[in-house]
N, C-alpha and C positions, 0 to 999 in steps of 0.2 A: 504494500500500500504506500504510495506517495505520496507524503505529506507537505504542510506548508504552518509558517508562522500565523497566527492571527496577528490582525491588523483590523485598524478602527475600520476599514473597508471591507473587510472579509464580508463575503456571504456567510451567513449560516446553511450547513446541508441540512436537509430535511430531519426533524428531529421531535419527540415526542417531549408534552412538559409532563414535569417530574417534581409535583407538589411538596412543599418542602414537609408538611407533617408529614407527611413519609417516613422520612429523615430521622424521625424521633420516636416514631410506631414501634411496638413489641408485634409486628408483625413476621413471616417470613418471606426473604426478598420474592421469589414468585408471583406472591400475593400483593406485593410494591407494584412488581412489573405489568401484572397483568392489567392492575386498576390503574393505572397511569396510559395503557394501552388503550383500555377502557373508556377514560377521561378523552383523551384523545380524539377516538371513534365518538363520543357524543359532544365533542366541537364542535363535529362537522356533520350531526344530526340533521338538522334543518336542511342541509342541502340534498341531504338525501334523502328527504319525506320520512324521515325517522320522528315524527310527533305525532304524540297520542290526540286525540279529541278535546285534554284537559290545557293541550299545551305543553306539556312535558315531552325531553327528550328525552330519544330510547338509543341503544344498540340491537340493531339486528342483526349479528355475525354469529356463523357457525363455529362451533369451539373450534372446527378443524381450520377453517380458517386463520381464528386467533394464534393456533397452534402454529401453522406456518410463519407465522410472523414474530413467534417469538423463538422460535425451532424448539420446541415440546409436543407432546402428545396432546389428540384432543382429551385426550381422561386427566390429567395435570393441569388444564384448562377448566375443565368442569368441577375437579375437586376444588379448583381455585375461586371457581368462580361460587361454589356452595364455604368455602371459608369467608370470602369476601359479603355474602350475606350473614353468614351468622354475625358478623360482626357490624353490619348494619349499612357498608359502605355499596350495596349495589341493593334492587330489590327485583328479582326476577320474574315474570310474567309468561306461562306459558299461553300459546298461542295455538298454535295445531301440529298434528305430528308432520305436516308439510313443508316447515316456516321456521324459520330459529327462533327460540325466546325473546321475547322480549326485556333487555337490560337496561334499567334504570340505575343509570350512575347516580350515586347522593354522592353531598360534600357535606363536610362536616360543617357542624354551624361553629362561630363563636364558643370557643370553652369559658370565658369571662358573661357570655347571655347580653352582650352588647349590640 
């Protein structure tokens, strides 16, 4: 791979954000990765007609997809993505056995309730 210095010019490549509570979760990094992958793909919800009726965005990717994108299995994917519900950061919506789930990225609120 052929590198270069940054500079106040550089482009940035194409690159996923990587929220910084992250950073401070008793999480495991997978469960980082994925939901930042996640966050990511419901960026760019609206453009993809990924909005419910209520207005909320969703993700509609198949794990295997996901998979490919992070080089995992879709089963490391799914168990990720069921850790990432128990712990309140996604909330998933089955849809039909046609169609991928539907995923609702949450963000965390305010830990001060500001």
């Amino acid at each position: 791979m052929k590198t270069e210095y940054m500079t106040s010019a550089a482009t940035l490549p194409p690159h996923i954000p990587y929220p910084r509570f992250l950073l401070t979760t008793d999480m495991k990094l997978i469960d980082r990765v994925v939901y930042a992958v996640l966050l990511d793909e419901a960026a760019r919800a609206q453009d993809k007609g990924w909005v419910d009726k209520c207005g909320r965005l969703y993700v509609a990717l198949p794990a295997a997809d996901i998979a490919r994108m992070i080089d995992r299995t879709p089963a490391t994917v799914r168990n990720t993505v069921n850790a990432l519900e128990e712990l309140g950061l996604v909330e998933r919506w089955l849809t039909s056995h046609t169609t991928p789930d539907h995923i609702y990225v949450k963000l965390p609120s305010d830990e001060g309730g500001k």
